[in-house]
PDB file of N, CA, C and O in Angstrom, chain B, residues numbered from 101:
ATOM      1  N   UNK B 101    -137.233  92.456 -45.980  1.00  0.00           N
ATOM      2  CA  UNK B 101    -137.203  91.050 -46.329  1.00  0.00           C
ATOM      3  C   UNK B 101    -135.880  90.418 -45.916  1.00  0.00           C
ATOM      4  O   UNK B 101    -135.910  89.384 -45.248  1.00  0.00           O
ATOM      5  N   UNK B 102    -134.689  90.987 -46.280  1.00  0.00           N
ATOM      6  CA  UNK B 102    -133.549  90.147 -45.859  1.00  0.00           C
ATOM      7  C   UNK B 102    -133.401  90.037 -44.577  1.00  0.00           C
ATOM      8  O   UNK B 102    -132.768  89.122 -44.051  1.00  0.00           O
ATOM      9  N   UNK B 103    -134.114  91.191 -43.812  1.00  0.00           N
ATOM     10  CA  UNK B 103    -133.661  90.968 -41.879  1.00  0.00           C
ATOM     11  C   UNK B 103    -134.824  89.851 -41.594  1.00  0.00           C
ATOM     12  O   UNK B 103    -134.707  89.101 -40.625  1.00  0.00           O
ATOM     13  N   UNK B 104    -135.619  89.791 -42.216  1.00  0.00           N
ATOM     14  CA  UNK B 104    -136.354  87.941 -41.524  1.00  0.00           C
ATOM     15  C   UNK B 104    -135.662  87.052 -42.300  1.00  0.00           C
ATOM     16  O   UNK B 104    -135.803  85.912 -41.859  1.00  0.00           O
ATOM     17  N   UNK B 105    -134.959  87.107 -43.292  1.00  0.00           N
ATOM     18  CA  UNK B 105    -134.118  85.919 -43.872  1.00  0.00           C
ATOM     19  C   UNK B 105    -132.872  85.869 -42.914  1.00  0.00           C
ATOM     20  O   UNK B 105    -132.338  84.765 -43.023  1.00  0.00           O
ATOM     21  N   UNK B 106    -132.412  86.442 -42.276  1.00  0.00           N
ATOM     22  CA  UNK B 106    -131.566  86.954 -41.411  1.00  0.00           C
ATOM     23  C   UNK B 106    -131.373  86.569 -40.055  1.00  0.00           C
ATOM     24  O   UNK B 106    -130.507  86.066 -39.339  1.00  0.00           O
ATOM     25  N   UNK B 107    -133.005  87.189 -39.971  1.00  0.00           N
ATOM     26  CA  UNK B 107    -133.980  86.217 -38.852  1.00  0.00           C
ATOM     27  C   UNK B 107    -133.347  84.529 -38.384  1.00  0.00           C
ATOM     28  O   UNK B 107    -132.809  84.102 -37.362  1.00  0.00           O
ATOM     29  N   UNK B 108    -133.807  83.778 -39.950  1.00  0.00           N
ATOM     30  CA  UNK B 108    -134.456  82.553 -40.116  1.00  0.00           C
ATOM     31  C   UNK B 108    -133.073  82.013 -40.085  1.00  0.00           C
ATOM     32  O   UNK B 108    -132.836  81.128 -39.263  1.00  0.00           O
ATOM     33  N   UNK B 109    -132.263  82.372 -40.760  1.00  0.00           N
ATOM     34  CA  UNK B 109    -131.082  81.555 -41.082  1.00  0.00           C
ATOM     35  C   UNK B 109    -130.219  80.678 -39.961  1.00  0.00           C
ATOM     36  O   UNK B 109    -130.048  79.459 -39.937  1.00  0.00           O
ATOM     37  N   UNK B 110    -129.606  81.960 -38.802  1.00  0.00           N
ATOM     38  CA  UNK B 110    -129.671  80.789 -38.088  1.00  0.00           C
ATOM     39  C   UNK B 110    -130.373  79.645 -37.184  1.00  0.00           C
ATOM     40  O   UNK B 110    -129.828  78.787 -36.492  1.00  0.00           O
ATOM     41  N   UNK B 111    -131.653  79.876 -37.385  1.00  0.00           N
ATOM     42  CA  UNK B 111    -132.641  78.599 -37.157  1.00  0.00           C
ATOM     43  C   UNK B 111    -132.483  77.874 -38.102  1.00  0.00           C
ATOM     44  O   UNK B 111    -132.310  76.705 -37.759  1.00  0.00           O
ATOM     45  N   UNK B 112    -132.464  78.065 -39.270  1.00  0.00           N
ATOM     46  CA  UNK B 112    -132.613  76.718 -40.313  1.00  0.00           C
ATOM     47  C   UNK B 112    -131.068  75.892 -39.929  1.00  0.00           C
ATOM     48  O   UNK B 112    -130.909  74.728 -39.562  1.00  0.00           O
ATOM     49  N   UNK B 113    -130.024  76.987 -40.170  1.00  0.00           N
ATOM     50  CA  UNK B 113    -128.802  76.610 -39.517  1.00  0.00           C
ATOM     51  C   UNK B 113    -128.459  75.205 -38.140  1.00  0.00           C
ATOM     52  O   UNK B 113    -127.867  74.128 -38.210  1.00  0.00           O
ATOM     53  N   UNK B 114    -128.941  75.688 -37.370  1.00  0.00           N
ATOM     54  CA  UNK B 114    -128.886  74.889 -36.520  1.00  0.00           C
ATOM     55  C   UNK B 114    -130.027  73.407 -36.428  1.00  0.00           C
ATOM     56  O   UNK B 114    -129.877  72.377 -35.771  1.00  0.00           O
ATOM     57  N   UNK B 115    -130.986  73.746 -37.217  1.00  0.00           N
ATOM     58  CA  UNK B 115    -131.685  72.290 -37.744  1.00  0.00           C
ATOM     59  C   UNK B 115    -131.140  71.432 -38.556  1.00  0.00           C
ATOM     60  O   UNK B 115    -131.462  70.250 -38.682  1.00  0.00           O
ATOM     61  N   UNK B 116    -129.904  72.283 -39.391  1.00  0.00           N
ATOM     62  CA  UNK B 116    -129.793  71.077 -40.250  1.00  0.00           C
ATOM     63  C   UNK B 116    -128.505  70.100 -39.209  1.00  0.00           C
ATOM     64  O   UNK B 116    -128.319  68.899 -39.011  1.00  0.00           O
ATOM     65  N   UNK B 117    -127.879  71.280 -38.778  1.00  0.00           N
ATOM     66  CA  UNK B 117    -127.016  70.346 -37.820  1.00  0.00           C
ATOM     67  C   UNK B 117    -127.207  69.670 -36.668  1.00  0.00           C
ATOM     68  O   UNK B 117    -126.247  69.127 -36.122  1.00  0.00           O
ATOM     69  N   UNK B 118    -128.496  69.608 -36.127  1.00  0.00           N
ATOM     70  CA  UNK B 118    -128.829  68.658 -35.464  1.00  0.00           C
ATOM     71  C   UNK B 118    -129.487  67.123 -36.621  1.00  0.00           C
ATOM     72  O   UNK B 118    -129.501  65.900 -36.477  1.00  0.00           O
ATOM     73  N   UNK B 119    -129.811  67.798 -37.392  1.00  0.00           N
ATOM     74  CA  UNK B 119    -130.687  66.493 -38.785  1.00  0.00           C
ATOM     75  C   UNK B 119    -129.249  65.316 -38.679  1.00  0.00           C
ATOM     76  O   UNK B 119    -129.244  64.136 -38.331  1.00  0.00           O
ATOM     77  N   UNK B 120    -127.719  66.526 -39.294  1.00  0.00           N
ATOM     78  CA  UNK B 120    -126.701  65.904 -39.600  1.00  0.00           C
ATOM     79  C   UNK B 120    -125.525  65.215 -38.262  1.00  0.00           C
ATOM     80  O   UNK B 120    -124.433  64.688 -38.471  1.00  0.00           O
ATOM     81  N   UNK B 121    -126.229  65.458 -36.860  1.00  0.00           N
ATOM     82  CA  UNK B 121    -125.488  64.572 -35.781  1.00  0.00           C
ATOM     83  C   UNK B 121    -126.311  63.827 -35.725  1.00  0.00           C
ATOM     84  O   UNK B 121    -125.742  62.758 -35.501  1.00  0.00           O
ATOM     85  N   UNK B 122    -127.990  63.560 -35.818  1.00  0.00           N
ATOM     86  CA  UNK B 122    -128.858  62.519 -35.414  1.00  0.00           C
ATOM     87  C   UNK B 122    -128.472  61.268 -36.628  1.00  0.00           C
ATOM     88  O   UNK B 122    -128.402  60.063 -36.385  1.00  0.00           O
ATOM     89  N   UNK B 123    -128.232  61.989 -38.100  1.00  0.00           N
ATOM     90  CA  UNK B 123    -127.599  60.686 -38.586  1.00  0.00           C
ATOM     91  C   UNK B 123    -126.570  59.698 -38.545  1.00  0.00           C
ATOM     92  O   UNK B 123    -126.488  58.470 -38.586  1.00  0.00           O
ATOM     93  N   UNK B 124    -125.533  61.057 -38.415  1.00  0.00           N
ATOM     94  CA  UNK B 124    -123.862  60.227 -37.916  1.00  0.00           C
ATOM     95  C   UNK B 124    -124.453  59.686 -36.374  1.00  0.00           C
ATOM     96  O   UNK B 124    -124.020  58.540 -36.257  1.00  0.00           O
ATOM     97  N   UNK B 125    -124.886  59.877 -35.722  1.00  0.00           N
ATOM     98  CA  UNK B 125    -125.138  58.711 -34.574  1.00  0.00           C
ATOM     99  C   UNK B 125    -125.741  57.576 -34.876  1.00  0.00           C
ATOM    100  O   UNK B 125    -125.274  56.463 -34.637  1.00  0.00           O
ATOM    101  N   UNK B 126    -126.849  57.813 -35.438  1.00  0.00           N
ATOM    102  CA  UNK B 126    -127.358  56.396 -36.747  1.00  0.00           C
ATOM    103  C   UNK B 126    -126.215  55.816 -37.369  1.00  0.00           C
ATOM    104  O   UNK B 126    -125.885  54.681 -37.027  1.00  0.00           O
ATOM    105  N   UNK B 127    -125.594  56.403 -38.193  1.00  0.00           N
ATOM    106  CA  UNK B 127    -124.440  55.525 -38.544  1.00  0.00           C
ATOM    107  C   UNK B 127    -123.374  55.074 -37.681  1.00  0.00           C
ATOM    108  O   UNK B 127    -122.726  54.066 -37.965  1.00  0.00           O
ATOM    109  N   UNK B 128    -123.204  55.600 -36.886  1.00  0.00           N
ATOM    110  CA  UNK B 128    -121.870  54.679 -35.943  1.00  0.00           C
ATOM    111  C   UNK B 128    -122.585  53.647 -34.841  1.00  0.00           C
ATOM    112  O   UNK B 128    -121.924  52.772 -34.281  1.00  0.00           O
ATOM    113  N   UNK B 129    -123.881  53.830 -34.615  1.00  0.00           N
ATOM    114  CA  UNK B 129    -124.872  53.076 -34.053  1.00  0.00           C
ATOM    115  C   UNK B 129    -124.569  51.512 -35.288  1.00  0.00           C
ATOM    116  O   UNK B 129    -124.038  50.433 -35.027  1.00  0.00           O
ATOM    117  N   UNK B 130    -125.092  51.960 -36.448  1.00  0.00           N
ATOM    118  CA  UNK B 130    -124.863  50.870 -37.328  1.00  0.00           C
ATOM    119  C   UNK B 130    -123.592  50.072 -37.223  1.00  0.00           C
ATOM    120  O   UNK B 130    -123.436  48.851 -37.209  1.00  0.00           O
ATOM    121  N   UNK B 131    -122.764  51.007 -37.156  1.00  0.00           N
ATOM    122  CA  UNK B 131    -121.530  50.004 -37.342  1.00  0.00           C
ATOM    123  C   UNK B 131    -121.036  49.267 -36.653  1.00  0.00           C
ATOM    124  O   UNK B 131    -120.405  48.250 -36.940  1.00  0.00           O
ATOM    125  N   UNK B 132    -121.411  49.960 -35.106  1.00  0.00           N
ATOM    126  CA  UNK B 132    -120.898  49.318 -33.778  1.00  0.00           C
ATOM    127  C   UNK B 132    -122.043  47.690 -33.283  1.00  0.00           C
ATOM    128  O   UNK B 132    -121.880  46.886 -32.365  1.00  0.00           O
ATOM    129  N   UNK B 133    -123.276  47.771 -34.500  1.00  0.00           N
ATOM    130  CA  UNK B 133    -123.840  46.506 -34.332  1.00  0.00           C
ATOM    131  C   UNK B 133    -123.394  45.812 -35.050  1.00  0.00           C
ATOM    132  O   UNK B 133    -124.026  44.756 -35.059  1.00  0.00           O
ATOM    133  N   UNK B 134    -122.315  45.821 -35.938  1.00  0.00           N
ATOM    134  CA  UNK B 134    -121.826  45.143 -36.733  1.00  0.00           C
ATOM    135  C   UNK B 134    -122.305  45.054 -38.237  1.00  0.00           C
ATOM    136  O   UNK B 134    -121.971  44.029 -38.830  1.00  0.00           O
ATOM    137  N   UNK B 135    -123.063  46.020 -38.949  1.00  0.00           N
ATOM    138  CA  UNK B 135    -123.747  45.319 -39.897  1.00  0.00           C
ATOM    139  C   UNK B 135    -123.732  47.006 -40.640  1.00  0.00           C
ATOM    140  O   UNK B 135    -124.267  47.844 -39.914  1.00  0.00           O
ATOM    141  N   UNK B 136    -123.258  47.461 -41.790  1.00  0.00           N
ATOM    142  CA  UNK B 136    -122.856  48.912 -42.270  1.00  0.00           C
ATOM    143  C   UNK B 136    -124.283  49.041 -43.367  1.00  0.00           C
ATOM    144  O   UNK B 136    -124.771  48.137 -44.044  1.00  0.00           O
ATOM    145  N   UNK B 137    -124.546  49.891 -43.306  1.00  0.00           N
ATOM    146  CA  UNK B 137    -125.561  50.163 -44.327  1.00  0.00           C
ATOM    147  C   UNK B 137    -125.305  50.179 -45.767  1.00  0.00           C
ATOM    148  O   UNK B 137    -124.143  50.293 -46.157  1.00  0.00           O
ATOM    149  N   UNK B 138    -126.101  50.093 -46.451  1.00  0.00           N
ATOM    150  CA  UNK B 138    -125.429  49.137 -47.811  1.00  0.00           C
ATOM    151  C   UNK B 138    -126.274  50.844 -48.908  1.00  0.00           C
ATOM    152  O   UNK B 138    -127.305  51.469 -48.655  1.00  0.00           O
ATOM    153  N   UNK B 139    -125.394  51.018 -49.897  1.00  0.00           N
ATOM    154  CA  UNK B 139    -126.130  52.968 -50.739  1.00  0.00           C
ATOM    155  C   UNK B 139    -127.353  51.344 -51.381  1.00  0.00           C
ATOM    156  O   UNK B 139    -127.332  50.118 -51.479  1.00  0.00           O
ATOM    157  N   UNK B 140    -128.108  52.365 -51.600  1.00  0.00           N
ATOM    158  CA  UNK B 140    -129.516  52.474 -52.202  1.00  0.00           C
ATOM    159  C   UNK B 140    -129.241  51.983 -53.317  1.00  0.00           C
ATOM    160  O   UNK B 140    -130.283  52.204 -53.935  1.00  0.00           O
ATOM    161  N   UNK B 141    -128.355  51.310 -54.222  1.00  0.00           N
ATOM    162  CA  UNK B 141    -128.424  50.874 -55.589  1.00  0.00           C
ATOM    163  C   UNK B 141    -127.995  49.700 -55.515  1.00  0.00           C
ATOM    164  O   UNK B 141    -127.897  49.093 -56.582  1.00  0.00           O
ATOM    165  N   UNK B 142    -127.531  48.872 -54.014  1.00  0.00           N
ATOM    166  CA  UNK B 142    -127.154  47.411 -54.170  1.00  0.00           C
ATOM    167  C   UNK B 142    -128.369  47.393 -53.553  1.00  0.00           C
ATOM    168  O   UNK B 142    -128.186  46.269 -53.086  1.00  0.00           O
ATOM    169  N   UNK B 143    -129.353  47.653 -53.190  1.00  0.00           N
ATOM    170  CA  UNK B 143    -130.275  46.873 -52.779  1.00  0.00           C
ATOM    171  C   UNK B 143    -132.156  47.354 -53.303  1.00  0.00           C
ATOM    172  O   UNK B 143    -133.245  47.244 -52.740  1.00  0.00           O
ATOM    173  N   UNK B 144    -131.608  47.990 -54.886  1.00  0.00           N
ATOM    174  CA  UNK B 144    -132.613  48.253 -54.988  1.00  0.00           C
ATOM    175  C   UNK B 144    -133.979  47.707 -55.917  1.00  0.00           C
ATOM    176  O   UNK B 144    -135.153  48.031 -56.098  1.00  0.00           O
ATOM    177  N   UNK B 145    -132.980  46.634 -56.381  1.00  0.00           N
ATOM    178  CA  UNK B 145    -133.601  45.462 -57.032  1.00  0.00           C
ATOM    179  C   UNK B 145    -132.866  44.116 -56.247  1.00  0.00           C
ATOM    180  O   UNK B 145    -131.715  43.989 -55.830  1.00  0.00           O
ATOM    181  N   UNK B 146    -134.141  43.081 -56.228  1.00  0.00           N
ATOM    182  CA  UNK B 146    -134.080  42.104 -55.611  1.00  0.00           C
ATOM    183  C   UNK B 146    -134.542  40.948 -56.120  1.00  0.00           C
ATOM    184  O   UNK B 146    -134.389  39.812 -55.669  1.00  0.00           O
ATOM    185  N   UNK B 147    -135.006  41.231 -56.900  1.00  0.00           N
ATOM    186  CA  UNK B 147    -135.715  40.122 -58.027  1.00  0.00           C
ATOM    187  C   UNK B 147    -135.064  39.779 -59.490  1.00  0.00           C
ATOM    188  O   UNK B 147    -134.569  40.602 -60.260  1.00  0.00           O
ATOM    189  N   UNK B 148    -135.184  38.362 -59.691  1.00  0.00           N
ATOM    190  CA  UNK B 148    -134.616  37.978 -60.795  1.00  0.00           C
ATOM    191  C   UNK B 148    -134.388  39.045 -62.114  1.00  0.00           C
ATOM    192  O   UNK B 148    -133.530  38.657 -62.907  1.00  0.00           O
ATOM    193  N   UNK B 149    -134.954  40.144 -62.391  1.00  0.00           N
ATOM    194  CA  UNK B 149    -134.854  40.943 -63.262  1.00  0.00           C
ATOM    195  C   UNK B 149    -133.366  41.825 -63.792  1.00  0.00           C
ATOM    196  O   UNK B 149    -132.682  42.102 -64.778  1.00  0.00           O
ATOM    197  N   UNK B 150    -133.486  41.992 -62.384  1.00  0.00           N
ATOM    198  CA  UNK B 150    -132.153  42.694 -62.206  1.00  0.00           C
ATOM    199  C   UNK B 150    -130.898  42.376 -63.321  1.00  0.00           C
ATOM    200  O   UNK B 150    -130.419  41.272 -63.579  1.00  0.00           O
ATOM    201  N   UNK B 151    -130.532  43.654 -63.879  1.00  0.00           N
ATOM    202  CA  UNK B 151    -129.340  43.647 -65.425  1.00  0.00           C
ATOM    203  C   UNK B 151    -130.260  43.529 -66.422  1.00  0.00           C
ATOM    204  O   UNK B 151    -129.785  43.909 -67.492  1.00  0.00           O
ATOM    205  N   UNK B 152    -131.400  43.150 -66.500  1.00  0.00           N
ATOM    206  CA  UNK B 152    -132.051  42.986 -67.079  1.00  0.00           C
ATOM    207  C   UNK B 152    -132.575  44.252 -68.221  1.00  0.00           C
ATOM    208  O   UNK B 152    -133.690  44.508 -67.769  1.00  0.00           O
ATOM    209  N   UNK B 153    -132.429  44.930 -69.122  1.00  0.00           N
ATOM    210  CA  UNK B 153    -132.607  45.876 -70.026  1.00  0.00           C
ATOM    211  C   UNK B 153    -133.882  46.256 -70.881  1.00  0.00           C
ATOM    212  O   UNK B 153    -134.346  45.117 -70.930  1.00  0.00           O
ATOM    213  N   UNK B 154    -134.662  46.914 -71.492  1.00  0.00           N
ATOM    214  CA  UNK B 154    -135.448  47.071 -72.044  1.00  0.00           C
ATOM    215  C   UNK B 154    -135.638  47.864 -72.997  1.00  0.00           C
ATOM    216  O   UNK B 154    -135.092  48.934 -72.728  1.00  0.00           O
ATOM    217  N   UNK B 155    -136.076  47.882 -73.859  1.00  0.00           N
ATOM    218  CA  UNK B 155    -136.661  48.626 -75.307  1.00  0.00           C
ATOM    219  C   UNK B 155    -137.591  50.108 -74.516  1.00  0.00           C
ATOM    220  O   UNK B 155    -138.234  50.157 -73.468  1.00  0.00           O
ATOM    221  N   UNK B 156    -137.273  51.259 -75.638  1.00  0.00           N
ATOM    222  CA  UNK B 156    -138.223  51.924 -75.107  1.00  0.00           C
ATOM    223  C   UNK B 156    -139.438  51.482 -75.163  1.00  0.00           C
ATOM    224  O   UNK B 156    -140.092  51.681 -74.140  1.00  0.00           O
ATOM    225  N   UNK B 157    -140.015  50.895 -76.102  1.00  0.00           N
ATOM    226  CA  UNK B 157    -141.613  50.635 -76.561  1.00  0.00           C
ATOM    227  C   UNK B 157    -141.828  49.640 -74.961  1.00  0.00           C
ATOM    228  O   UNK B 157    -142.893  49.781 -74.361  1.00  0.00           O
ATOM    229  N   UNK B 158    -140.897  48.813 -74.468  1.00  0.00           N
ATOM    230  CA  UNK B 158    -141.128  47.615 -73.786  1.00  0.00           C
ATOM    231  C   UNK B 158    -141.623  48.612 -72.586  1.00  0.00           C
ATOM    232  O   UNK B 158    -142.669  48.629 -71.937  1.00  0.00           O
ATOM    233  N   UNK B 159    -140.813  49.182 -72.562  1.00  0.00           N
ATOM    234  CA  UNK B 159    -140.259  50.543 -70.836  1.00  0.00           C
ATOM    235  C   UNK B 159    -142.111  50.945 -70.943  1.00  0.00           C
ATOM    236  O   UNK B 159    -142.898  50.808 -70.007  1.00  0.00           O
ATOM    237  N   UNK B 160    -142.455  51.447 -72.328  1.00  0.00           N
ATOM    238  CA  UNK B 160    -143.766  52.506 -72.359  1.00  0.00           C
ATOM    239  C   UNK B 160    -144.346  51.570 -72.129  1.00  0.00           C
ATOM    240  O   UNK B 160    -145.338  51.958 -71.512  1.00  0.00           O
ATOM    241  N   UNK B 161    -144.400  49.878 -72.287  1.00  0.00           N
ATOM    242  CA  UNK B 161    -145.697  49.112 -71.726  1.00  0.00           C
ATOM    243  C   UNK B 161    -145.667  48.628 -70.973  1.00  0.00           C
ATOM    244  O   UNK B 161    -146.740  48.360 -70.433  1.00  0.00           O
ATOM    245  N   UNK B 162    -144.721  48.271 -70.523  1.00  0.00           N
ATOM    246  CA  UNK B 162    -145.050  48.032 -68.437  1.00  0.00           C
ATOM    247  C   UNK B 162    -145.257  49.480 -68.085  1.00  0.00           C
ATOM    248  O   UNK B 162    -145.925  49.384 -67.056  1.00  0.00           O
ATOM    249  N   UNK B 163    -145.079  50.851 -68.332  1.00  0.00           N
ATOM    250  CA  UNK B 163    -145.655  52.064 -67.946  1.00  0.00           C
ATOM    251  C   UNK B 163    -147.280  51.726 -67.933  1.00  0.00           C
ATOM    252  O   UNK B 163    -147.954  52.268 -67.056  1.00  0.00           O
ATOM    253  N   UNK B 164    -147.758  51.069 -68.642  1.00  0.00           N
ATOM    254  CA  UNK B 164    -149.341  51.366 -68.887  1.00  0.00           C
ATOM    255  C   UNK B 164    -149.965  50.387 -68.532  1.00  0.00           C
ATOM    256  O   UNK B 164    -151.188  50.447 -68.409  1.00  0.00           O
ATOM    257  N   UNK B 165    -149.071  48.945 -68.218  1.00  0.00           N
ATOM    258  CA  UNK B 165    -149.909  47.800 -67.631  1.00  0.00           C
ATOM    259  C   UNK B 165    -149.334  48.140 -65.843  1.00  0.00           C
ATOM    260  O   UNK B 165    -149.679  47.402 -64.920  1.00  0.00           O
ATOM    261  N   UNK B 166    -148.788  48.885 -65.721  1.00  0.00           N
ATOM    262  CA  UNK B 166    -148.867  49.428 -64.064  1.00  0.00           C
ATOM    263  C   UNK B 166    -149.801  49.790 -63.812  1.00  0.00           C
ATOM    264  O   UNK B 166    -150.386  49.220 -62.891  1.00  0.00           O
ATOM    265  N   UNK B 167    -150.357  50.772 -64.394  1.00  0.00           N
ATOM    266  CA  UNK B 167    -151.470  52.090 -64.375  1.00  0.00           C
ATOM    267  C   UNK B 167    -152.914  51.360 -63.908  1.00  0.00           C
ATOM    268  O   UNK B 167    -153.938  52.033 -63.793  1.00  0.00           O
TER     269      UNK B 167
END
């Protein structure tokens, strides 16, 4: 078992470091158009709600008027 983990490793190895240059080229791609990518929590509400807080009971009933 460990000589096919052994095997595998440096294949997984070298996938992730191609995953992690195809992004940093995405990102300096971004920057060089002028416009930087913004983390996932300034843009993840967009609607008047936003700061907006809730009760658990409130939380469990928009859970069930989603559904």
């Amino acid at each position: 078992m460990t000589h096919h983990a052994a095997k595998l490793f440096p294949i997984a190895l070298q996938e992730l470091i191609a995953i992690g240059e195809k992004a940093r080229k995405q990102r300096e791609k971004g920057e060089r158009a002028g416009h930087v990518a913004r983390p996932r929590g300034a843009r993840a509400c967009k609607h008047g709600a936003r700061g907006q807080s809730f009760t658990e009971k409130e939380k469990i009933q928009l859970t069930f008027n989603l559904k």
